[in-house]
KOLNUSE-555949 format. One record per residue: residue in one letter; x, y, z of N, C-alpha, C in turn. Coordinates in steps of 0.02 Angstrom, whole numbers. Each point is the difference from the previous one (the first is absolute). Layout:
BEGIN
<r A <X Y Z> <X Y Z> <X Y Z>>
...
! end
This chain:
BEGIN
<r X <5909 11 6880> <-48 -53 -13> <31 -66 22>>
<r X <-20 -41 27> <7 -65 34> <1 -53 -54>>
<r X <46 -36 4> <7 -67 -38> <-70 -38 20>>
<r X <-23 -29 -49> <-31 -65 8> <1 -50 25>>
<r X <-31 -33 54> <13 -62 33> <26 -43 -41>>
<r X <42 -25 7> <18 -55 -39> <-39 -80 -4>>
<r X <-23 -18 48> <-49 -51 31> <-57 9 -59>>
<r X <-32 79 -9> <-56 -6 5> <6 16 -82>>
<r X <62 10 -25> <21 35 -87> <-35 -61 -54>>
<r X <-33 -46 2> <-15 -46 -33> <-72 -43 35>>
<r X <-37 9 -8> <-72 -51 23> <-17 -44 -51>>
<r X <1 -61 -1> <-37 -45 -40> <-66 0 9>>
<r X <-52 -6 -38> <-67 -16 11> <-11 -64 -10>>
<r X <21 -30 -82> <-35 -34 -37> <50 -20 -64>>
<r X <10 -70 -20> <26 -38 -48> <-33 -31 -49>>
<r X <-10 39 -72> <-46 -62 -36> <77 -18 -56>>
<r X <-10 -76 -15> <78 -31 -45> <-56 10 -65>>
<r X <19 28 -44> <6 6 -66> <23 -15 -76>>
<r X <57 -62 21> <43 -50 -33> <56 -5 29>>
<r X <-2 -98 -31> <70 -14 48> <29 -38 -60>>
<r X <65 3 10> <36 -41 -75> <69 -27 31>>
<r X <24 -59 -12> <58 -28 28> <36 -29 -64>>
<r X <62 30 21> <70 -19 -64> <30 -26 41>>
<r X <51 -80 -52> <46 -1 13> <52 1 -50>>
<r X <62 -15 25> <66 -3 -57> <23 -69 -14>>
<r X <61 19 -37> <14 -83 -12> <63 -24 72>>
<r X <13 46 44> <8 -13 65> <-19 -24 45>>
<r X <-69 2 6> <-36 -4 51> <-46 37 52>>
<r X <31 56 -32> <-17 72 42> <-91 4 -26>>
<r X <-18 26 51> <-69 18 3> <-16 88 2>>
<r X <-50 21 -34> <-7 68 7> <-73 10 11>>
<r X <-42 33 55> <-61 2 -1> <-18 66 -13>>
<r X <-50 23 -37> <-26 72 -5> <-59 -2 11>>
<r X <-26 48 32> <-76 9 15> <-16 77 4>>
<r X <-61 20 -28> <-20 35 -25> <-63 12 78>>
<r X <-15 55 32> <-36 36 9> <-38 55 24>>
<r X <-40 20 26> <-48 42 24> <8 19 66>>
<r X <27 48 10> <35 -7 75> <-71 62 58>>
<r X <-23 10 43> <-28 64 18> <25 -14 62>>
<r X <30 94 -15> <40 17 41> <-1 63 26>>
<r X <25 22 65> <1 91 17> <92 -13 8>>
<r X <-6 57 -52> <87 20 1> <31 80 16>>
<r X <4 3 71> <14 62 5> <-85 48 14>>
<r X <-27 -43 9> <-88 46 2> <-32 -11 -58>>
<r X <22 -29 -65> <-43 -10 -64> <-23 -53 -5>>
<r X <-51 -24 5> <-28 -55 -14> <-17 -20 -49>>
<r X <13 -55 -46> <8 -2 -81> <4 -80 0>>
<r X <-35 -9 -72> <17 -97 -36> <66 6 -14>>
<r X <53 -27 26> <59 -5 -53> <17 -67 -17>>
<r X <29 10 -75> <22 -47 -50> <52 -36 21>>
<r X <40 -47 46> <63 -37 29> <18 -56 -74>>
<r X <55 -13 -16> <17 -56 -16> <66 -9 41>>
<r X <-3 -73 28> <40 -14 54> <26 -62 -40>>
<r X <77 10 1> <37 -70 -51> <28 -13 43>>
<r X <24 -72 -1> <31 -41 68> <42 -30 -24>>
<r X <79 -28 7> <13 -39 -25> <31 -43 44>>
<r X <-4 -85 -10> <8 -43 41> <69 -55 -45>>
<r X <29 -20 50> <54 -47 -6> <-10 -66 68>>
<r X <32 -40 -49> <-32 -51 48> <79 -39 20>>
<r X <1 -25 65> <69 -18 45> <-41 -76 9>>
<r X <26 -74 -20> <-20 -38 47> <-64 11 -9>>
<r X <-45 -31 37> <-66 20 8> <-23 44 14>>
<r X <12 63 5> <-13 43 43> <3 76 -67>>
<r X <-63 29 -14> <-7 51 -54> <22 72 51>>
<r X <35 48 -15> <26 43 9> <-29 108 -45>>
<r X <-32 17 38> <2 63 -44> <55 31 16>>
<r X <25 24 -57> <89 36 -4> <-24 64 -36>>
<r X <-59 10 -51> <-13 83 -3> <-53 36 -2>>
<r X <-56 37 24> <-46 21 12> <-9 85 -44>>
<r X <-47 10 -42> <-15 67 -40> <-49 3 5>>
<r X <-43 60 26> <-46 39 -29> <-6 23 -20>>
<r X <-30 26 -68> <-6 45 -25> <-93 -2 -27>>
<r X <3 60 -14> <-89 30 -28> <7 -14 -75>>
<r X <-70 -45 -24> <-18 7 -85> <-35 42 -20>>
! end
């Protein structure tokens, strides 16, 4: 059986955001989370999936920086 294209292992359709919430610390540091609705074909399944995508930002000078990126499903 043949591997899966790799190119083709992930199709986006469609993005709906579902909540967005921004923390910070007593640093400075920024953390963004967003919540949503992803439609997608993964591997041939086409399905709504649940993403929460957390970001976290540091800031240099003027200049804001993302240093860590997570997805995970709610």
């Amino acid at each position: 059986m043949a591997l899966p294209d790799a190119r083709r292992a992930v199709v986006y359709h469609n993005i709906k955001e579902k909540g967005l919430d921004v923390h910070t610390d007593a640093a400075g540091a920024v953390r963004l989370v967003g919540r949503t609705l992803i439609g997608a074909t993964v591997y041939g399944t086409r399905a709504e999936w649940r993403l929460r995508l957390t970001v976290d930002f540091t800031r240099h000078d003027a200049t804001w920086t993302a240093v860590r990126t997570v997805a995970t499903t709610w």
